[in-house]
DOLUM-385686 format. One record per residue (C-alpha): residue in one letter; chain; z, x, y. Coordinates in Angstrom, 2 decimals. Last residue first. Example, Ala and Ser with C-alpha at 12.3 -4.5 7.8 and 13.67 -1.06 7.14 Angstrom:
! DOLUM-385686
> S | A | 7.14 | 13.67 | -1.06
> A | A | 7.80 | 12.30 | -4.50
//
This chain:
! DOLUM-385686
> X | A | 81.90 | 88.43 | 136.52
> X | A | 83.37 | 91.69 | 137.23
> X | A | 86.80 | 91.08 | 139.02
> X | A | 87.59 | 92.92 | 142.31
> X | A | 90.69 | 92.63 | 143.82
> X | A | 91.64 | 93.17 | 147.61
> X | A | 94.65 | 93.81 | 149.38
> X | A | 94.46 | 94.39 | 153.47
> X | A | 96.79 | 97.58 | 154.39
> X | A | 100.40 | 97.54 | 154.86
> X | A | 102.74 | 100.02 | 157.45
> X | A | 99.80 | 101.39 | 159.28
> X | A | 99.81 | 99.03 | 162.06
> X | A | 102.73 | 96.76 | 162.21
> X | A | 103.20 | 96.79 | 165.85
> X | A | 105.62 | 93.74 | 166.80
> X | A | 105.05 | 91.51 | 170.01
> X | A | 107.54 | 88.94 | 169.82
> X | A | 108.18 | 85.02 | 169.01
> X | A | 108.57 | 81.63 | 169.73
> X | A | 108.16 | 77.77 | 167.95
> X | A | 104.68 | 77.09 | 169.22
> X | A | 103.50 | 80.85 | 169.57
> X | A | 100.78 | 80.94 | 172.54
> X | A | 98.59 | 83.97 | 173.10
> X | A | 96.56 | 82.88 | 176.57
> X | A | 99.79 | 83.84 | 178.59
> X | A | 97.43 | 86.26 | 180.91
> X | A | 99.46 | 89.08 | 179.75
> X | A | 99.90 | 88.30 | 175.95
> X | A | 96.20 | 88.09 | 175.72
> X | A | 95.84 | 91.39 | 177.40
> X | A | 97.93 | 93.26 | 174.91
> X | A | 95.92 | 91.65 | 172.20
> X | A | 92.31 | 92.89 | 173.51
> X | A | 94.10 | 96.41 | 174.62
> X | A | 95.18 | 96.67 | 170.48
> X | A | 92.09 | 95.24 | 169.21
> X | A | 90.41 | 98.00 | 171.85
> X | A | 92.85 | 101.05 | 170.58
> X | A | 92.65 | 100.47 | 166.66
> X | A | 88.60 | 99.94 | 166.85
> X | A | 87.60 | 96.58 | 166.59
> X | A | 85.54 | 94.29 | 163.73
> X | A | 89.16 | 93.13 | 162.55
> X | A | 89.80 | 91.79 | 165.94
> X | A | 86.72 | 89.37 | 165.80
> X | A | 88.19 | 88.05 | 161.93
> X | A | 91.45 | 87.70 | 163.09
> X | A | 90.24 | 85.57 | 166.42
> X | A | 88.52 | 83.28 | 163.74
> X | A | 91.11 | 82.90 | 161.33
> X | A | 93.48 | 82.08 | 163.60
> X | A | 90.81 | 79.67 | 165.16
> X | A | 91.55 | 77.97 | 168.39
> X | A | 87.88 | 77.16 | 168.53
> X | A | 87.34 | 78.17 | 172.04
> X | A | 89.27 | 81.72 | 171.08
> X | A | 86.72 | 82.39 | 168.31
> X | A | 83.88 | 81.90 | 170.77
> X | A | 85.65 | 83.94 | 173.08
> X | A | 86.05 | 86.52 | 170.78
> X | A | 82.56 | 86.69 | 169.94
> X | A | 81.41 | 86.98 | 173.80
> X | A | 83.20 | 89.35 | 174.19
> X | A | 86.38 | 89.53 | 176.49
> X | A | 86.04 | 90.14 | 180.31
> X | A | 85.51 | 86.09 | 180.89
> X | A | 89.20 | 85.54 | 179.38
> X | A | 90.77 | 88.73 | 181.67
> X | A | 88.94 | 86.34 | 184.38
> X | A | 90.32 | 83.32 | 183.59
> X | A | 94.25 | 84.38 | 182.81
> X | A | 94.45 | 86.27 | 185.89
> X | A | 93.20 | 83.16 | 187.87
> X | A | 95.49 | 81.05 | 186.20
> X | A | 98.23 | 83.38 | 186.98
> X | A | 97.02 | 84.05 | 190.66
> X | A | 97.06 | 79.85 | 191.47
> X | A | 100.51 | 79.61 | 190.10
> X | A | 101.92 | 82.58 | 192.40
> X | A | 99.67 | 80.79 | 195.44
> X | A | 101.28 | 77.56 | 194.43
> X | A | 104.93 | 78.86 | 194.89
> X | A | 107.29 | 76.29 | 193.00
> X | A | 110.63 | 75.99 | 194.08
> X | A | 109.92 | 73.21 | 196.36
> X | A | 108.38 | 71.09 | 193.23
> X | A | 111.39 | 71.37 | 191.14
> X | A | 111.67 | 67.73 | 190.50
> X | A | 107.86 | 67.49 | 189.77
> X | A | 104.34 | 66.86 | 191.49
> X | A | 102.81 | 70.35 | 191.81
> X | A | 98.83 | 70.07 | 193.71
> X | A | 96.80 | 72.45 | 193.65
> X | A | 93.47 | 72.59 | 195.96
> X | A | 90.79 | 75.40 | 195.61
> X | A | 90.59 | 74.73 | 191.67
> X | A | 91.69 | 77.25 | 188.71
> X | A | 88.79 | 79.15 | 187.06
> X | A | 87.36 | 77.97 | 183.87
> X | A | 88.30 | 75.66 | 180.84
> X | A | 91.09 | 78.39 | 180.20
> X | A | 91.80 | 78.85 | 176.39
> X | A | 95.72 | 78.49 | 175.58
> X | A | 95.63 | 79.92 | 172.09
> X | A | 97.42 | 78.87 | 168.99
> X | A | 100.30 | 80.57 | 166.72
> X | A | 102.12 | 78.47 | 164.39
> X | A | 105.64 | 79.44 | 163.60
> X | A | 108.07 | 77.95 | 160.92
> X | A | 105.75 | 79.82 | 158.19
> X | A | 107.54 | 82.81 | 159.27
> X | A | 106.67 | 85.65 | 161.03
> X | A | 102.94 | 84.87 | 162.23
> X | A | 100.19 | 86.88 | 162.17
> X | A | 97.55 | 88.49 | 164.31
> X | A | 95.67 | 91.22 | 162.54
> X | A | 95.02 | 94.44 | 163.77
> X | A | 92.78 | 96.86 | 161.67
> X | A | 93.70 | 100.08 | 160.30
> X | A | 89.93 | 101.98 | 158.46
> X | A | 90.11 | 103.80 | 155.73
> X | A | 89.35 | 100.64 | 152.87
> X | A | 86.17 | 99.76 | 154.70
> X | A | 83.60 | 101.99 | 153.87
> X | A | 85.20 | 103.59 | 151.10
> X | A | 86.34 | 100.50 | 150.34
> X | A | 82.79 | 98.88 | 149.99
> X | A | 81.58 | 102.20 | 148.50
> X | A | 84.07 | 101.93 | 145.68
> X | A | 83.66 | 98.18 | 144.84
> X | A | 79.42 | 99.13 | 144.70
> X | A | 80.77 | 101.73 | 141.79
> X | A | 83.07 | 99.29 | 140.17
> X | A | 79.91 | 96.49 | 140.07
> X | A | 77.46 | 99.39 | 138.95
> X | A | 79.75 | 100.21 | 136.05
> X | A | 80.32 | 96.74 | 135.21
> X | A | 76.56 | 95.51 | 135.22
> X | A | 76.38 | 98.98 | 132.73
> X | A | 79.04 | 97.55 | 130.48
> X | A | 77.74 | 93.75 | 130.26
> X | A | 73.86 | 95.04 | 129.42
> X | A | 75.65 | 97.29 | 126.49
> X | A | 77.55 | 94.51 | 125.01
> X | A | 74.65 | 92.06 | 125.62
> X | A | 72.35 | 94.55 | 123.60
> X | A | 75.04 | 95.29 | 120.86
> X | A | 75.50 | 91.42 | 120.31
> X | A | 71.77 | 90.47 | 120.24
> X | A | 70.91 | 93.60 | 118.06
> X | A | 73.88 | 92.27 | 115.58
> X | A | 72.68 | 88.78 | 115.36
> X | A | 69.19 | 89.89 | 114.56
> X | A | 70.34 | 92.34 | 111.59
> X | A | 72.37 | 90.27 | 110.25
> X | A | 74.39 | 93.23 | 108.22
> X | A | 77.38 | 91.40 | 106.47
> X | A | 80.17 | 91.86 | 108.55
> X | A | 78.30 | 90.47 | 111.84
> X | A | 77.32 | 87.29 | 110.46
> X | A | 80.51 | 86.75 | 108.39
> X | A | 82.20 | 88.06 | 111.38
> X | A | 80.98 | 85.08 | 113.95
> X | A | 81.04 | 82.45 | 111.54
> X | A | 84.72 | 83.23 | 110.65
> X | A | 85.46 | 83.73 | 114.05
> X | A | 83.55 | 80.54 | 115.46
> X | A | 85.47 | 77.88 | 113.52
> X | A | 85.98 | 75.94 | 115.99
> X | A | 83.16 | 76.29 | 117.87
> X | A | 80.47 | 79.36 | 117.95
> X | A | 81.32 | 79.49 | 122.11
> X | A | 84.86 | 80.84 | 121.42
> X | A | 83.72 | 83.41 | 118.65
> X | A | 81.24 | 84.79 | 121.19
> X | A | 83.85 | 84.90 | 123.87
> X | A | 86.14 | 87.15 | 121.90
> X | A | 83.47 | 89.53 | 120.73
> X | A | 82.52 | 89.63 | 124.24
> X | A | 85.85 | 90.90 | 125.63
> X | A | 86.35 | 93.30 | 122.40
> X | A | 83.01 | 95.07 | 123.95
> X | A | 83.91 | 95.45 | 127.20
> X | A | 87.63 | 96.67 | 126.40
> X | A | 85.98 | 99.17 | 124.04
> X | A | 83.43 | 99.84 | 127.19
> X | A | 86.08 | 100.66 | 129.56
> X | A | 88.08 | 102.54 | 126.85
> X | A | 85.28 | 105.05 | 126.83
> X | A | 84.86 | 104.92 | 130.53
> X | A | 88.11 | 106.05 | 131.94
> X | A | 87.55 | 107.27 | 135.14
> X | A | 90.32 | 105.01 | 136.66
> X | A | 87.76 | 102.45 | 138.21
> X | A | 86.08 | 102.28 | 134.44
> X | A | 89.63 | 101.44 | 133.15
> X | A | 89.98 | 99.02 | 136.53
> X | A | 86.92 | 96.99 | 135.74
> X | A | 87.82 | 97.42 | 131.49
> X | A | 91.37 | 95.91 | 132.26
> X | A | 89.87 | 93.30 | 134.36
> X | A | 87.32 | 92.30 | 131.24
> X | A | 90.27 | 92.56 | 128.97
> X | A | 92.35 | 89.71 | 130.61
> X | A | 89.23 | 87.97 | 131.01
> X | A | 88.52 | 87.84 | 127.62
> X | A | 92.02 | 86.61 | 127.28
> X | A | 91.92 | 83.97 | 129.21
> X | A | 92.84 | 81.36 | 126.76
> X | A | 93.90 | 81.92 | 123.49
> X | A | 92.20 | 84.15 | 120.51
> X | A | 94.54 | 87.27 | 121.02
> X | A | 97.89 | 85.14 | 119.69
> X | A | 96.02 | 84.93 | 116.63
> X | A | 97.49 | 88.56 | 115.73
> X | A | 97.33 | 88.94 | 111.78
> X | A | 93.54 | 86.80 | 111.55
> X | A | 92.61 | 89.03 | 115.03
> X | A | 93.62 | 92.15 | 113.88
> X | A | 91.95 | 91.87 | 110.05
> X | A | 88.65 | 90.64 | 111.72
> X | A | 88.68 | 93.93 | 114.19
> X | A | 88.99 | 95.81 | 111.62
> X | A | 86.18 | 94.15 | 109.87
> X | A | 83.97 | 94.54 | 113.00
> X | A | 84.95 | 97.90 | 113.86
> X | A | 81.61 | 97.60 | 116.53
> X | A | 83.04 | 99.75 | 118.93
> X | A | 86.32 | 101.45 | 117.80
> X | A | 89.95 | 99.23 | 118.08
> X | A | 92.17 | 100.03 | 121.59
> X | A | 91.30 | 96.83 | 123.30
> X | A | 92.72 | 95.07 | 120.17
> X | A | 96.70 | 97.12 | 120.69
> X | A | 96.61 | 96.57 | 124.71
> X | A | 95.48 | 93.01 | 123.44
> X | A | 98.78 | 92.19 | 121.05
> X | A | 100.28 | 94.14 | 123.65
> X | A | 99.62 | 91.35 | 126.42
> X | A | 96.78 | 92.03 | 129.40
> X | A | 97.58 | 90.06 | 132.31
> X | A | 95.24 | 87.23 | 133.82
> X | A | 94.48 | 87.32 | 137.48
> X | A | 95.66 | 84.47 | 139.63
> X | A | 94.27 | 85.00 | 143.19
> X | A | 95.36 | 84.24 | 146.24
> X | A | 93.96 | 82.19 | 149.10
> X | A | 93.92 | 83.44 | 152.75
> X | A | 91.68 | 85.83 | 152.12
> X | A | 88.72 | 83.18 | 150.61
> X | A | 88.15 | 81.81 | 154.13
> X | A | 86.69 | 78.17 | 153.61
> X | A | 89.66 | 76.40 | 154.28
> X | A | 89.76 | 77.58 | 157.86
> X | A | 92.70 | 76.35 | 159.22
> X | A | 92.53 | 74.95 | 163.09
> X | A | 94.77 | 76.75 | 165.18
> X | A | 98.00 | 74.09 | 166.58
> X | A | 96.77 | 72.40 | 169.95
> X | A | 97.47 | 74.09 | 173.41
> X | A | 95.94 | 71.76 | 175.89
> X | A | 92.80 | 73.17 | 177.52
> X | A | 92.82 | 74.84 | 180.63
> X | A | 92.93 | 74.46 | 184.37
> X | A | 91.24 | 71.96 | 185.33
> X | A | 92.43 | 69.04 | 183.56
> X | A | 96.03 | 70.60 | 183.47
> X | A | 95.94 | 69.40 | 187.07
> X | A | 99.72 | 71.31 | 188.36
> X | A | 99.79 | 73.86 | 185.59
> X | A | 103.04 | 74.83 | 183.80
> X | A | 103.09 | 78.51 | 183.50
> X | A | 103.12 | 79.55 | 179.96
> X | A | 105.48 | 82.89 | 179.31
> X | A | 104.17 | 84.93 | 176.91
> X | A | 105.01 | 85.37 | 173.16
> X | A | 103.18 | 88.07 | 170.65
> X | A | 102.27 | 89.08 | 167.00
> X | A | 100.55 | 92.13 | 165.71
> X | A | 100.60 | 92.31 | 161.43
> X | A | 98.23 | 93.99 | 159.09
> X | A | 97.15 | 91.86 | 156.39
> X | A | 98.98 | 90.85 | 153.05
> X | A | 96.24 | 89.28 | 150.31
> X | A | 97.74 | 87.29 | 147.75
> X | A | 97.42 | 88.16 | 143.96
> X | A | 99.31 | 86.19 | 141.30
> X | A | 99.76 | 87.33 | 137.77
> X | A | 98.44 | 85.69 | 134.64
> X | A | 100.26 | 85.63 | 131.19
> X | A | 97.71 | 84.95 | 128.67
> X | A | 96.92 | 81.44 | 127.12
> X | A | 97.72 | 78.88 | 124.49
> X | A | 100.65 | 81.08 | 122.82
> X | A | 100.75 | 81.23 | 119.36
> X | A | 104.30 | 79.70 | 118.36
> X | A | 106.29 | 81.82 | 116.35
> X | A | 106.43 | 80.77 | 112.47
> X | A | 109.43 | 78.66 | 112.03
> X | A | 111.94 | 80.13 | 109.40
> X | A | 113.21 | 78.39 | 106.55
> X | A | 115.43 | 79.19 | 103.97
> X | A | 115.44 | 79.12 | 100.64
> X | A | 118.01 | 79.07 | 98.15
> X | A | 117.99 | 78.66 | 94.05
> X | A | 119.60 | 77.18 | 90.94
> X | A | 122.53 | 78.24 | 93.07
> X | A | 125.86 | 78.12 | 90.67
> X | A | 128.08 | 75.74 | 88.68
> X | A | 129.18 | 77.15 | 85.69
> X | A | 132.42 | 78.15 | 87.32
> X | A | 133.51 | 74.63 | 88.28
> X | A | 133.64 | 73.60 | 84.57
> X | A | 130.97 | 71.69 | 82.51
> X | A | 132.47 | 70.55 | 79.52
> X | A | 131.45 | 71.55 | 75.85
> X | A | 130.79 | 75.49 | 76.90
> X | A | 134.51 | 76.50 | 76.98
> X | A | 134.74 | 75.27 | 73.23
> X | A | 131.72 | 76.76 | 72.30
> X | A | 132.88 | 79.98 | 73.85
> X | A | 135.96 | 79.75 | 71.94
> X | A | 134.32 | 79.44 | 68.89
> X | A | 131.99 | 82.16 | 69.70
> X | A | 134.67 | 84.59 | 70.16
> X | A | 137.04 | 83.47 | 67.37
> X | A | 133.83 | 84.88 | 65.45
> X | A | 133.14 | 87.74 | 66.78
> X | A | 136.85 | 88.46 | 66.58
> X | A | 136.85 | 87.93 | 62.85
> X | A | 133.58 | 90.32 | 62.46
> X | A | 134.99 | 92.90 | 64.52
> X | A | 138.64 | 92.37 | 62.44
> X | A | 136.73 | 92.93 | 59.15
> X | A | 134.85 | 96.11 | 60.36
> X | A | 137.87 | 97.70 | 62.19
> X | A | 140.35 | 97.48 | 58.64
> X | A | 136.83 | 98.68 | 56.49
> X | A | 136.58 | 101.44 | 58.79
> X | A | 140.80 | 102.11 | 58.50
> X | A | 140.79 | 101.77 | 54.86
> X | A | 137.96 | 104.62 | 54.72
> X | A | 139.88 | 106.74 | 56.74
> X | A | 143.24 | 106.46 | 54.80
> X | A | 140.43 | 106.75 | 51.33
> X | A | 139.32 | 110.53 | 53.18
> X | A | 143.19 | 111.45 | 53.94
> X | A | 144.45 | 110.22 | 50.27
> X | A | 141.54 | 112.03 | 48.39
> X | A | 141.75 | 115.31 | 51.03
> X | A | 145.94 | 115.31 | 49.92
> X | A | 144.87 | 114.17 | 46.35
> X | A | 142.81 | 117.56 | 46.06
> X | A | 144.97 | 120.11 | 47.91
> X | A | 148.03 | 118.69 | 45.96
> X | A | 146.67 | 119.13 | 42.73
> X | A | 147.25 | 122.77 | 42.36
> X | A | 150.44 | 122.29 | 43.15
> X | A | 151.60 | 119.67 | 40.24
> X | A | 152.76 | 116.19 | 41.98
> X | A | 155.97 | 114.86 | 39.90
> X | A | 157.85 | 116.04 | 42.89
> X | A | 156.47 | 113.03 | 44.42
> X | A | 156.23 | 113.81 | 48.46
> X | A | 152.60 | 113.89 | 48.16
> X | A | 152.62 | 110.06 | 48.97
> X | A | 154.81 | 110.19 | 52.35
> X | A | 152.74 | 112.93 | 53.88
> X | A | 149.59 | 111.10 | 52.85
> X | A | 150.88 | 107.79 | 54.80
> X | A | 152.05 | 109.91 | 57.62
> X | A | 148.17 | 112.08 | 57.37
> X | A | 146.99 | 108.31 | 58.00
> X | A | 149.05 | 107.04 | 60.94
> X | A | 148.32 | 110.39 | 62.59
> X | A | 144.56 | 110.26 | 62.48
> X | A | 144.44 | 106.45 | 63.95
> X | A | 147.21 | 107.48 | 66.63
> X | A | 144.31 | 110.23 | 67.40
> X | A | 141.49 | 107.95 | 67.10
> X | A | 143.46 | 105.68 | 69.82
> X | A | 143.92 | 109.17 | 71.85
> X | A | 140.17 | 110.61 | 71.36
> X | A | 139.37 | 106.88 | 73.02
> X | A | 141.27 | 106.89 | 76.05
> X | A | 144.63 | 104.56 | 76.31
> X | A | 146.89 | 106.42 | 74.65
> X | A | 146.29 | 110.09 | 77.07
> X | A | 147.51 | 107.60 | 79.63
> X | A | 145.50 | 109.21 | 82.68
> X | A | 142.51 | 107.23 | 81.39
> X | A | 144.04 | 103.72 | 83.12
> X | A | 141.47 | 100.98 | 81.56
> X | A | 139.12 | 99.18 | 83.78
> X | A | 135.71 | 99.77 | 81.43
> X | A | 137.52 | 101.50 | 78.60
> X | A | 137.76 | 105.09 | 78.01
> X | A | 136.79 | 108.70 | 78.36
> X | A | 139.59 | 111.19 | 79.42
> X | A | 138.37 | 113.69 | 76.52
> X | A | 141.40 | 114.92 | 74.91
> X | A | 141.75 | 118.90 | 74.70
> X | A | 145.77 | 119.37 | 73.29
> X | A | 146.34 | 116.65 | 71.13
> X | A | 142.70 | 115.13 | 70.09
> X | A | 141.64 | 118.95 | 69.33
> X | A | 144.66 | 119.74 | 67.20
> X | A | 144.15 | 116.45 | 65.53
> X | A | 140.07 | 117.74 | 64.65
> X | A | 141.62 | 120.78 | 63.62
> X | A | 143.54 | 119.13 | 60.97
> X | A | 141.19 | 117.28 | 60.09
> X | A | 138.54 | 120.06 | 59.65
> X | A | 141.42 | 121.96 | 57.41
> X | A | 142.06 | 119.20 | 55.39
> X | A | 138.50 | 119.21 | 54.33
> X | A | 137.99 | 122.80 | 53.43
> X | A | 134.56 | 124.08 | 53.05
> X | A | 132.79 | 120.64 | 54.78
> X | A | 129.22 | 120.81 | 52.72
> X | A | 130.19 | 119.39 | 50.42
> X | A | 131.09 | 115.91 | 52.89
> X | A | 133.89 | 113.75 | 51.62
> X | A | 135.59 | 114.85 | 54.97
> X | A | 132.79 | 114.72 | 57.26
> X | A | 132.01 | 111.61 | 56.28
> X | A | 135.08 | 110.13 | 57.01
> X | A | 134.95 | 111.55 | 60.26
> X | A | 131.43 | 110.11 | 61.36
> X | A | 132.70 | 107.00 | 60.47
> X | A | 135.39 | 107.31 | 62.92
> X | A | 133.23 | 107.73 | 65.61
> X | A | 130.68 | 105.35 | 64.79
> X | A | 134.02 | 102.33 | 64.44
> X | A | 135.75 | 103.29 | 68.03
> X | A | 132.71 | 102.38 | 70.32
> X | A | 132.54 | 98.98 | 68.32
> X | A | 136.58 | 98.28 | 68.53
> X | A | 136.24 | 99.06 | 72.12
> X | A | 133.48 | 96.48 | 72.62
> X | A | 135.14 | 93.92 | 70.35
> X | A | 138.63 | 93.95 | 71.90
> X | A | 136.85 | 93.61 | 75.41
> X | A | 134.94 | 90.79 | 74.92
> X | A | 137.73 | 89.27 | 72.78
> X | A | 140.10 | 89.83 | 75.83
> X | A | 137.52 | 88.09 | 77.86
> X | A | 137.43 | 85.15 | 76.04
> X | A | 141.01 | 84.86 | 75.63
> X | A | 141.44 | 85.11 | 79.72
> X | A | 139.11 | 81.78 | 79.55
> X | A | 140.54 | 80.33 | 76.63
> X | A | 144.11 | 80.47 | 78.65
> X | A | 142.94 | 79.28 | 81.98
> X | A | 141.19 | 76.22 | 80.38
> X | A | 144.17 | 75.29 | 78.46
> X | A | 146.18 | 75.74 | 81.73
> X | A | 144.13 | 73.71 | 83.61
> X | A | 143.76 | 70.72 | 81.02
> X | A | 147.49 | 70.48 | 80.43
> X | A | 147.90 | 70.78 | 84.01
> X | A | 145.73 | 67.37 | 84.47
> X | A | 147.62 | 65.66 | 81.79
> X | A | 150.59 | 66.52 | 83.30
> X | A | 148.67 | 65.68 | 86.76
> X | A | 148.15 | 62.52 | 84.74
> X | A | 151.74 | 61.69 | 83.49
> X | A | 153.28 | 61.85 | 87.02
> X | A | 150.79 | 59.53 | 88.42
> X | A | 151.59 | 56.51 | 85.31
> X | A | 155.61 | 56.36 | 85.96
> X | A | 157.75 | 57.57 | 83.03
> X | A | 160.56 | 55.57 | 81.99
> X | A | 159.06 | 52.70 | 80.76
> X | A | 156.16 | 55.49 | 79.16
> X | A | 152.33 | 55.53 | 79.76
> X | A | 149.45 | 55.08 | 77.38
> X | A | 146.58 | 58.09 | 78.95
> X | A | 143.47 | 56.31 | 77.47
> X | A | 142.34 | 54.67 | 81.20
> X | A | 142.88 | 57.76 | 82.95
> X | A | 139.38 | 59.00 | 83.17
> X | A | 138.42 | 61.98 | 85.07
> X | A | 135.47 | 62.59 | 83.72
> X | A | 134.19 | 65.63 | 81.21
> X | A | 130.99 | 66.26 | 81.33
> X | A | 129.82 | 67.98 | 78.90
> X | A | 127.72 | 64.87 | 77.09
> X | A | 126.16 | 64.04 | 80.15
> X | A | 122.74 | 65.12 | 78.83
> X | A | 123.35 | 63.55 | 75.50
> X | A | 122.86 | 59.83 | 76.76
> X | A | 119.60 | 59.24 | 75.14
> X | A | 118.40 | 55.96 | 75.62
> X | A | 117.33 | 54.05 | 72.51
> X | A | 113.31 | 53.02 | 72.30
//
């Protein structure tokens, strides 16, 4: 089978290989003539073509109108024919319409239709002017070859517009298929353009914030007296023992609420087509936490005496986990279930939704009574500034022996008696403490001793600290001061509803 090579027939390729060059003449110069040549051509058919366009539109807007003329004046039922044409002149002269050409300048009277028609008119009554002038002519014939000449002027001038339409139509398409045989920068254009756009990425989880828990603040220095048989005296200082156990000291993240679930949180109970549509245009609200993102904001909507949206947010919460624990494709198996009236499926959901809302509402009110119990009350809390301090506890091991011996370089300096009434003071303000406190002090637990003062009244944790300072049982490793914080913060707690 032959190949057919038609396809590149308009292209037209730079080949110099048939341009025959002169002695004279070197080979470059003759291609860009040959080049030019080409340019100039293509310029010229190009402005052609458009002054055909434009020839044959004008000539076609021109050839009704004056049609309708001629007809007018070989018309019976026109009274006096070279009256209506002269009229009609009148008209053109004085009252011209200022329609014309597409880009032509209609303030030249000339260049608007009525004033082409116009030059038309006046070209013809000339001609008639000049026939009639034959004295030959008898009078009472002049009225009737002056309408003949004006109506066959007309006529001449119809058949004159027809022929040169048709002769422009066809220059027109011959130099159209001339322009169309090679392919020219200006047929090149955009078979089409697209652009692309990455979809957002769907986030794999809510936004959480972290939650610490600030207590009230009381710390204190002393002065340590350096013992002269440690071994009876007291127990080395050693930094307080953590306990890892104590949930206060560790924050917690809770997840944020995003407006993709502010706007699901707000949907009816049991919408579930609604709530379909949301979740297939917002897949952002199936990630990671958010369940319990709307389970928090339902804990603190039913704190804020706002019930109704408590249980919306209660009810969008579940809807979320069901579809999670259904697989992967637990939403569409979820709300095909629920969409379509499965009646067992739907009394399981509603009940859980309803059992979830009221274990909420008892959990916020049991939250309220816990503060209300608690939440009044100032405590004092032992704390240190930085996390370059440590505080720890020097914890007598019971009163100071009968004989005390000083063995140092400033050991004449040293009054005994002074040293023996500090570790005294220090024993017995330890014996006058609780029983609890002292346990807590024995452990060198921060934690502990916190815990003990937090049971207090204001004015005993206050003494209690006070007198810890004095008998230099309060130890901070790296230094420090007494500062009263009370009433400035108060403990932070969350609740979450499981």
């Amino acid at each position: 089978m032959p190949l057919n090579y038609s396809k590149w027939d308009q292209l037209e390729l730079s080949d110099d290989s048939d341009i025959e060059g002169h002695p004279n003449v070197d080979k470059k110069s003759l291609i860009r003539w040959k080049q030019r040549d080409i340019h100039e051509k293509r310029e010229k058919r190009k402005h052609q073509i458009a002054y055909l366009h434009n020839q044959i539109a004008v000539n076609k807007v021109l050839l009704p109108r004056i049609e309708e003329i001629h007809a007018k004046l070989i018309s019976s039922s026109t009274s006096s024919p070279s009256a209506y044409f002269n009229a009609l002149v009148e008209k053109f002269e004085k009252n011209p319409s200022n329609e014309g050409p597409p880009g032509a300048d209609t303030s030249n009277s000339e260049m608007t239709y009525d004033g082409m028609i116009l030059s038309l008119l006046n070209q013809v009554a000339n001609e008639v002017k000049d026939a009639l002038k034959d004295s030959s002519i008898v009078e009472s014939e002049k009225e009737e070859k002056l309408v003949k000449g004006l109506s066959d002027g007309v006529l001449r001038h119809i058949k004159g517009l027809k022929e040169a339409i048709q002769k422009e139509e066809k220059e027109l398409e011959t130099e159209e298929k001339e322009q169309k045989k090679h392919i020219t920068m200006d047929d090149l254009h955009d078979g089409f353009d697209t652009h692309y756009v990455p979809p957002k990425p769907v986030p794999t989880s809510v936004p959480t914030t972290k939650i610490g828990n600030p207590k009230k603040t009381a710390t204190a220095t002393t002065t340590e007296f350096e013992t002269l048989n440690p071994q009876a005296s007291s127990s080395a200082p050693t930094p307080p023992a953590d306990d890892p156990e104590d949930p206060e000291e560790e924050g917690e993240s809770v997840p944020d609420m995003t407006l993709s679930l502010e706007e699901f949180s707000k949907l009816p109970l049991f919408a579930y087509e609604r709530s379909f549509r949301f979740i297939q245009d917002h897949p952002d609200v199936i990630v990671a936490g958010a369940s319990d993102a709307l389970l928090v904001a339902a804990f603190r909507a039913q704190n804020g005496a706002n019930p109704k949206y408590a249980k919306q947010c209660v009810h969008q919460s579940l809807l979320l986990q069901y579809c999670e624990k259904l697989g992967s494709d637990g939403v569409r198996v979820f709300f095909k279930k629920m969409i379509s009236g499965d009646k067992r499926a739907e009394k399981v959901f509603v009940e859980d939704v309803e059992k979830t809302y009221a274990l909420l509402k008892h959990r916020v009110k049991v939250s309220n009574e816990e503060e209300a119990a608690i939440g009044g009350r100032e405590q004092i809390q032992l704390v240190p500034e930085s996390g370059d301090q440590s505080i720890s506890f020097n914890v007598p091991d019971g009163p100071p022996p009968e004989e005390l011996v000083y063995e140092g370089p400033d050991a004449d300096s040293i009054d005994i008696e002074e040293v023996r009434k500090a570790l005294q003071l220090r024993w017995d303000v330890f014996q006058s403490f609780p029983k609890k406190l002292q346990d807590a002090l024995k452990e060198n637990s921060l934690n502990r001793v916190n815990k003990v003062l937090g049971d207090m009244e204001i004015p005993e944790a206050e003494d209690v600290v006070q007198q810890l300072d004095i008998a230099g049982i309060l130890n901070f490793a790296d230094g420090g001061s007494i500062r009263d914080e009370t009433g400035k913060s108060g403990p932070t707690t969350a609740d979450l509803a499981d």
